[in-house]
C-alpha positions in Angstrom: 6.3 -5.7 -17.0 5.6 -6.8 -13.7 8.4 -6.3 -10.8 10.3 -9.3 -10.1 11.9 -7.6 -6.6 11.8 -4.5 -4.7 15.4 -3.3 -3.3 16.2 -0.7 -0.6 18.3 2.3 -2.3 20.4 2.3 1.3 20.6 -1.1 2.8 20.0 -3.3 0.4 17.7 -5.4 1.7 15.3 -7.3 -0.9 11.3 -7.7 -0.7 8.6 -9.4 -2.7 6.3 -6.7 -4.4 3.2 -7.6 -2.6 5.6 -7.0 0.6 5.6 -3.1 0.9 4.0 -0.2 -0.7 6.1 2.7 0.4 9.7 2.5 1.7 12.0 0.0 3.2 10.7 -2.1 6.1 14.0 -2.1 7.1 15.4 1.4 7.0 12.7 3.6 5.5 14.5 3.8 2.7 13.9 4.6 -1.1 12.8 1.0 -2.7 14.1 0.7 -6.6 12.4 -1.9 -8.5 13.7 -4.5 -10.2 12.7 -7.2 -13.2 13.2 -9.8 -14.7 15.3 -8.2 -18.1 18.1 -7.4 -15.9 19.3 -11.1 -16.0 17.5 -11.9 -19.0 18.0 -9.0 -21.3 17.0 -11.1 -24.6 13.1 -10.7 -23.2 13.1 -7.3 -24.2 13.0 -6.5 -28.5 14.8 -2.8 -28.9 13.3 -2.9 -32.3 9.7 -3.4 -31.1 10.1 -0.1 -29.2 11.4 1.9 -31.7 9.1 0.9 -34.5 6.4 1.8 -32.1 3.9 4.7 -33.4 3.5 5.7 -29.6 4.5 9.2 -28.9 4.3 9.3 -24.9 5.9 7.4 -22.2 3.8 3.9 -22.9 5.6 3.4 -26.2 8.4 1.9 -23.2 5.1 -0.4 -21.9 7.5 -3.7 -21.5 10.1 -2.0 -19.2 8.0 -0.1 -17.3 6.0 -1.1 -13.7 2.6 -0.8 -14.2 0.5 -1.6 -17.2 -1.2 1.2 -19.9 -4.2 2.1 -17.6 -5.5 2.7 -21.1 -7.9 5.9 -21.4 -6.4 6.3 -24.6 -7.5 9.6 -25.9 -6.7 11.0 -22.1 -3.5 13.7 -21.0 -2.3 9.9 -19.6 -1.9 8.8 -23.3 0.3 12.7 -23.8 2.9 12.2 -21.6 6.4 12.2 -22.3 8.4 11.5 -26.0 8.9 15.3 -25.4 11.0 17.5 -28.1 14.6 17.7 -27.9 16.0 20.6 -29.6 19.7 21.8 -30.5 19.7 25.4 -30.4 22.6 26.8 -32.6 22.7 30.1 -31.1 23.2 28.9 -27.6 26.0 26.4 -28.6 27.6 28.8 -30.2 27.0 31.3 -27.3 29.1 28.6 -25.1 31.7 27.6 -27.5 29.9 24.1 -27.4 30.7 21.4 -29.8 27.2 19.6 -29.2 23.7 20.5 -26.7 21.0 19.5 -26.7 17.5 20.7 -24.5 14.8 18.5 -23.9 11.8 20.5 -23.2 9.2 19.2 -20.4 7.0 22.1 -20.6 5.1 19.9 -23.7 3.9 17.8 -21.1 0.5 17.8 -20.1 0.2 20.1 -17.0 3.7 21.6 -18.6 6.0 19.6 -16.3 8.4 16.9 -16.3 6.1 16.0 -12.8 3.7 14.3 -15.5 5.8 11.1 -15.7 5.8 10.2 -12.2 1.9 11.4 -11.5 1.1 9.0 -14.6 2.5 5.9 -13.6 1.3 6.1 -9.9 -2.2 6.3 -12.0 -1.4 3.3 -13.9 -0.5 1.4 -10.4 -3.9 2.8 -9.0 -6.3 1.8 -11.9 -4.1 -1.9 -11.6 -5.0 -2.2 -8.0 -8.4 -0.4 -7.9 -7.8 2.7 -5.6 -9.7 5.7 -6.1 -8.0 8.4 -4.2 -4.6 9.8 -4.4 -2.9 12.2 -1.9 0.3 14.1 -2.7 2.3 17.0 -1.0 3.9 19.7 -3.9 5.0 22.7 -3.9 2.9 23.0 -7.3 4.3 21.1 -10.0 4.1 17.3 -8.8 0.3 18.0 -7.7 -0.5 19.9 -10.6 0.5 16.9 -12.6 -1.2 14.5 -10.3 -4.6 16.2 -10.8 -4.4 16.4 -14.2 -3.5 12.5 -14.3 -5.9 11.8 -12.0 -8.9 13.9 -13.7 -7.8 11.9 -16.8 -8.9 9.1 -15.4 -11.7 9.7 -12.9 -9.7 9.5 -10.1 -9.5 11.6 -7.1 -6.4 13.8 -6.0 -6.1 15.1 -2.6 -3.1 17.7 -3.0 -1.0 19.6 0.2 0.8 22.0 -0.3 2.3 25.3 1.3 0.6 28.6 0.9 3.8 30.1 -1.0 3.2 28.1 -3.8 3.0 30.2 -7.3 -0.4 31.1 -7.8 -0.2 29.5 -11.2 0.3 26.3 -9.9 -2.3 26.6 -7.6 -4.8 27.6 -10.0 -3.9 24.2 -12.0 -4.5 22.0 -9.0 -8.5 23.6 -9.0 -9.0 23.4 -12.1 -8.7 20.0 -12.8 -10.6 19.7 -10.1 -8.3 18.1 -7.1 -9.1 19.0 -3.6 -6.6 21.5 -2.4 -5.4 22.3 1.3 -3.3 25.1 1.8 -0.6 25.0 4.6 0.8 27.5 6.6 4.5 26.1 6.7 6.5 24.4 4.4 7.0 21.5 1.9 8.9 19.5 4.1 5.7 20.1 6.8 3.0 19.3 3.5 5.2 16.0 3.4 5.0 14.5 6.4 1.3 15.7 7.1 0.3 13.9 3.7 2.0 10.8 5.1 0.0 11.2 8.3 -3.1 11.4 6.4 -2.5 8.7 3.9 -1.7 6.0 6.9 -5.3 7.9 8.7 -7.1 7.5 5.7 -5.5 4.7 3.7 -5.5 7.1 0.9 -2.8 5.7 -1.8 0.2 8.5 -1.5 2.0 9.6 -4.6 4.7 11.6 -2.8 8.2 12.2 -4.8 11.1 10.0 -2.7 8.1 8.0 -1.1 6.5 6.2 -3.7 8.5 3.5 -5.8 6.0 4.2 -9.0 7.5 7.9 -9.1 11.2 6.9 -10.1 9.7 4.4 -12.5 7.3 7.0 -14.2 10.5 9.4 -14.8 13.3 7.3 -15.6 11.2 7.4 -18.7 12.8 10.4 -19.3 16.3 8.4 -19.5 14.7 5.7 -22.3 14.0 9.2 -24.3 16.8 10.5 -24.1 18.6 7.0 -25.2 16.1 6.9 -28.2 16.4 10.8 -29.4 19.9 11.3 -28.8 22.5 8.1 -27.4 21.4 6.3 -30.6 22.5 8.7 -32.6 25.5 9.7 -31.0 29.4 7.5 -32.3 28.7 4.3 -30.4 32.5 5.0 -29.8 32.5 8.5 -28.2 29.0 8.0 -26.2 30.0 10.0 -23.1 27.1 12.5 -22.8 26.2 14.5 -19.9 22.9 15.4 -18.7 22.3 18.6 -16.3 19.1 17.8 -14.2 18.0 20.5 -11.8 17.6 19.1 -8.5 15.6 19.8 -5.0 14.4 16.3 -3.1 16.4 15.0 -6.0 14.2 12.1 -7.1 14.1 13.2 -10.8 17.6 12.9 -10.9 17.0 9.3 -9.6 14.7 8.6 -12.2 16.5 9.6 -15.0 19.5 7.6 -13.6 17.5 4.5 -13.1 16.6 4.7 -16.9 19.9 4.8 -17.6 20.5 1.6 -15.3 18.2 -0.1 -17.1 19.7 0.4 -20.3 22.7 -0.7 -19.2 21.1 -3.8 -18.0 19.5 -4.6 -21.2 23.0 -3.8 -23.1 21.0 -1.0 -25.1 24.2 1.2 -23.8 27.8 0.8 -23.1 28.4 3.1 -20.4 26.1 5.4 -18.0 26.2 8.7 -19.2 27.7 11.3 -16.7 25.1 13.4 -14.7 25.3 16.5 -13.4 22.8 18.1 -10.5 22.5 21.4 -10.3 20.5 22.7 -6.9 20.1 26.4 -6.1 22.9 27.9 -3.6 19.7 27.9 -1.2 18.5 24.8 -1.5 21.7 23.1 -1.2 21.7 19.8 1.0 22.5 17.2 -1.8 25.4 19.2 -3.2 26.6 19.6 0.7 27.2 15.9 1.3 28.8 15.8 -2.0 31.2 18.1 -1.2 31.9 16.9 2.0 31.8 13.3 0.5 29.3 12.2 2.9 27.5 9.3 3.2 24.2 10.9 4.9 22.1 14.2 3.6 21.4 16.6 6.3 18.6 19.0 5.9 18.9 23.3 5.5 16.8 25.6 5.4 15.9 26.3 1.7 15.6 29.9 0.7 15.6 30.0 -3.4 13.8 32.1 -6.0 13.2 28.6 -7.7 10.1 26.8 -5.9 10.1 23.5 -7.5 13.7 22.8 -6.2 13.4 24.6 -2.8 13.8 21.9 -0.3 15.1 21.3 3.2 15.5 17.6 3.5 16.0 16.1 -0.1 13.6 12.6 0.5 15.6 11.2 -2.4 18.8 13.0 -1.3 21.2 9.8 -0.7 19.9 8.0 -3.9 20.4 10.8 -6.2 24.0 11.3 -4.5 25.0 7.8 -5.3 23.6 8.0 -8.6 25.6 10.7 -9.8 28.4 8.9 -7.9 28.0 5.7 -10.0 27.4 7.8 -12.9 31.1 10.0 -12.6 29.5 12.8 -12.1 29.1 15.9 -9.7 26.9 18.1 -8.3 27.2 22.0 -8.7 24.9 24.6 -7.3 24.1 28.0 -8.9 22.9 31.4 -7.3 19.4 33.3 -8.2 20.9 35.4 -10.1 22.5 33.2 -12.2 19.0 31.1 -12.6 17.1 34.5 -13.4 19.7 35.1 -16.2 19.5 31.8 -17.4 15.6 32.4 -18.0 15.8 35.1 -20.7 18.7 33.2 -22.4 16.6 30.2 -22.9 13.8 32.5 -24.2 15.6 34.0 -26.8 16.0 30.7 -27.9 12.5 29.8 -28.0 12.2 28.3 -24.3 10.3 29.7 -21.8 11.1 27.8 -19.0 10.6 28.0 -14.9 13.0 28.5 -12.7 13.9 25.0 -12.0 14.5 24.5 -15.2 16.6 27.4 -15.5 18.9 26.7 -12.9 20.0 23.2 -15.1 21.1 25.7 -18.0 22.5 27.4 -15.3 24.1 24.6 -13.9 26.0 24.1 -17.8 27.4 27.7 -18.1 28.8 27.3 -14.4 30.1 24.1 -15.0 32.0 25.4 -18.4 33.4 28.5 -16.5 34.7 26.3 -13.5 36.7 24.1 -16.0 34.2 20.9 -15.2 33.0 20.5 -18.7 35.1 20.6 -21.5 33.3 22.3 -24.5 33.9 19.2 -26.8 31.8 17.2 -24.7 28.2 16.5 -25.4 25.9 18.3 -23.3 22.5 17.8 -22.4 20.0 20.3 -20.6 16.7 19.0 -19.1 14.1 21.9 -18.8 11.9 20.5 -16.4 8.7 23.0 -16.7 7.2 25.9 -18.3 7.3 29.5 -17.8 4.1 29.9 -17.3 4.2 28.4 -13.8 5.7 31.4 -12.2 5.1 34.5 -14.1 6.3 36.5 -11.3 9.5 35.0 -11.3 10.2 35.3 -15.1 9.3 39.2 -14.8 12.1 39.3 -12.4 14.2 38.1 -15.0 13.5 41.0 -17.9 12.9 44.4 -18.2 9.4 45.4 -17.9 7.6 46.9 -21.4 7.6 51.0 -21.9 4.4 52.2 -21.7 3.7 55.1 -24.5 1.0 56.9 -26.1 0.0 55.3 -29.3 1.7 57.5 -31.8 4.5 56.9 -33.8 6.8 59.9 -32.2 6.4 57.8 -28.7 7.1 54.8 -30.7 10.1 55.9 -31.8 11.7 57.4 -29.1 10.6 54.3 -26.9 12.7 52.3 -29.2 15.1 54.8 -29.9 15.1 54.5 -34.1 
C-alpha cells in the first residue's frame, strides 16, 4: 500500500513521501510511516489475509510499504510466517501458565534481519536502484546480501573486524562486497552514511532507513495471526520479550502492533519487554532514569548482535515500550550463556541475542515483573549457528575416548 505520510518518531513533524529518504529534515530523527487504513480501517479485508496461501512476510502485501518485488521462487519469497512453538518443558520449568517462542533462525540467512533487508529490496526494485550499502555487525548484512543476491542486486556491507566469523562468511558467499573495519559498529555506521551520501548508494542501515521498521513490524502481524487470535479476546494481555541493541526491532514489532490497533484487528497493545545485555545497556539506562534522551556507552557484551554504543533507534523503542506498559530489563553474560543450552534442550539453538530475550523472561519472573499466569512470548531472533564460539562457551566440551566400549562407559559413567 503506498504511504500516505512520513512522521518524525521525535518531533513530529509531517512530510510527503517523495520528501525524504532517510530521517527527519527537521531533527534527524527516525521517520514512521503512515497510510491511509489508519483513518479508514474498512480498506483493509482481515479475511483476505488469513485465507491467504502465502507463507512469508508478503502474505501482509496491503499493509505493508513497498510492493512484492516478485522473484517468486527467490529467499525474498521465504521470509517470515516463521514457527511459533510452545515448549512444555520450559513452561513447566518456569511455572508458566502459557509461552510461546517464535523462532527467526527459519529465516533465510537464519535471522529475524531478513524482514527488514527484504522490504528495503522491495523499495529498491520499486525505484530502480541497484546498489545497497549497509553497516552490521553480521546479521543485518548477512540478510541484506542474501536479499540482495535474490534479486540481482548489489550489497556493499561495513562492518567491524570482530564480527563472528560465521557471519562474515555469509556476507561472501552470497556474494556482497565486504570491508572490514578496524573499530566499531557505531564507526561502520556513520562511515556507511558517509559513503552512501559520496556515492548515492541507497543505505539500508537499521534506525536510518524507514523501509527497515516496516520490513519487521511484520513480525507483530505474525504474531497477531499465530497467537492474539487465538488467545480469550477478553484476557488478550500478552507480552513479548524482544532482545534489544540499536533497538529498532523492538520498533518494528511495536509498529505492527500499532497498526493493528489502527485497523481495530486488536483491542489493546500487547505489553513489551526489552531485554539488552548489562553491557550494552543505553536504552534500559534512560528507562531507568526516565529520560527523555539515550546517551551512548561503551558496549562490552558476549552477544554481538545487541552490542551497541549509541542505540540509532534508542528513543523510539523507549517510547514504544512506554506506550505499550512495558519496561526494559537487562541481563548479564552469564545469564545469556545459560539461557543458550536451556533453549537447546528444547530444540532451539539460538544466538546470543536471542538468548538474552529468554533471559530477559526468567529475570523478569524472579524480579516479581511478570506474573506466571500471564502470557508470555519469547522472540529468538537468530540461529546458533552464527556464533559457534559463543554457544561452546555455553556447554561442556565432548570427552574424547578411545573407541572401545570400556572408554565408553567410564566416559559416561554407566
Amino acid at each position: 500500500m503506498p504511504i500516505s505520510y512520513f512522521k518524525c518518531s521525535v518531533c513530529g513533524q509531517s512530510f510527503e513521501p517523495d520528501q525524504v529518504v532517510y530521517t527527519c529534515l527537521a531533527c534527524g530523527g527516525n521517520l514512521d510511516a503512515h497510510f491511509s487504513f489508519e483513518t479508514n480501517p474498512s480498506e483493509i479485508d482481515p479475511s483476505e489475509i488469513l485465507r491467504s496461501s502465502e507463507a512469508s512476510i508478503w502474505r501482509y502485501a496491503p499493509l505493508l510499504a513497498a510492493p512484492d518485488p516478485g522473484f517468486k521462487h527467490s529467499p525474498l519469497h521465504q521470509v517470515g510466517w516463521t514457527p511459533i512453538y510452545q515448549p512444555d518443558a520450559l513452561k513447566k520449568d518456569l511455572g508458566l501458565k502459557d509461552l510461546w517462542i517464535k523462532d527467526e533462525s527459519r529465516n533465510p540467512s537464519a535471522s529475524f534481519k531478513d524482514r527488514a533487508s527484504a522490504l528495503v529490496v522491495a523499495r529498491a526494485v520499486e525505484a530502480g536502484i541497484d546498489t545497497i550499502i549497509a553497516a552490521s555487525t553480521g546479521n543485518a548484512g548477512a540478510a541484506m546480501a542474501c536479499m540482495a543476491a535474490s534479486a540481482g542486486k548489489q550489497a556493499l556491507i561495513i562492518a567491524p573486524r570482530s564480527a563472528p566469523p560465521a557471519k562474515i562468511a555469509q556476507l561472501l558467499t552470497f556474494g556482497a562486497r565486504v570491508v572490514l573495519v578496524d573499530g566499531t559498529y557505531d564507526q561502520a555506521f556513520d562511515l556507511s552514511i558517509e559513503a552512501s551520501r559520496e556515492f548515492g548508494w541507497y543505505n539500508r542501515n537499521t534506525g536510518y532507513n524507514p523501509y527497515t521498521v516496516e520490513g519487521k513490524k511484520t513480525a507483530g502481524l505474525e504474531i497477531w495471526e499465530q497467537v492474539i487470535r487465538t488467545m480469550d479476546p477478553k484476557t488478550q494481555n500478552l507480552t513479548v520479550f524482544i532482545p534489544v541493541g540499536d533497538g529498532n526491532i523492538l520498533s518494528g514489532v511495536a509498529k505492527g502492533f500499532a497498526d493493528l490497533l489502527a485497523l481495530d484487528w486488536i483491542d489493546t497493545l500487547p505489553r513489551i519487554v526489552g531485554v539488552q545485555a548489562e553491557g550494552s545497556a543505553a536504552i534500559y539506562n534512560a528507562f531507568k532514569a526516565g529520560a527523555e534522551r539515550v546517551d551512548p556507552v561503551s558496549a562490552q557484551t558476549i552477544a554481538d548482535s545487541i552490542s551497541v554504543d549509541l542505540p540509532r533507534d534508542g528513543l523510539r523503542a523507549l517510547n514504544r515500550v512506554r506506550q505499550s506498559g512495558g519496561y526494559f530489563l537487562t541481563v548479564s553474560d552469564e545469564e545469556i550463556l545459560r539461557a543458550i543450552p536451556t533453549l537447546g534442550k528444547a530444540g532451539l539453538f539460538v544466538e546470543p541475542a536471542a538468548a538474552a530475550a529468554f533471559a530477559g523472561l526468567k529475570a523478569a519472573l524472579k524480579q516479581g515483573l511478570h506474573h506466571p499466569d500471564e502470557p508470555a512470548l519469547v522472540l529468538c531472533t537468530g540461529s546458533g549457528l552464527k556464533d559457534v564460539r559463543a554457544a561452546m562457551q555455553a556447554v561442556e566440551p565432548a570427552p574424547v575416548i578411545e573407541p572401545t566400549l570400556k572408554k565408553l562407559k567410564e566416559a559416561l559413567h554407566v
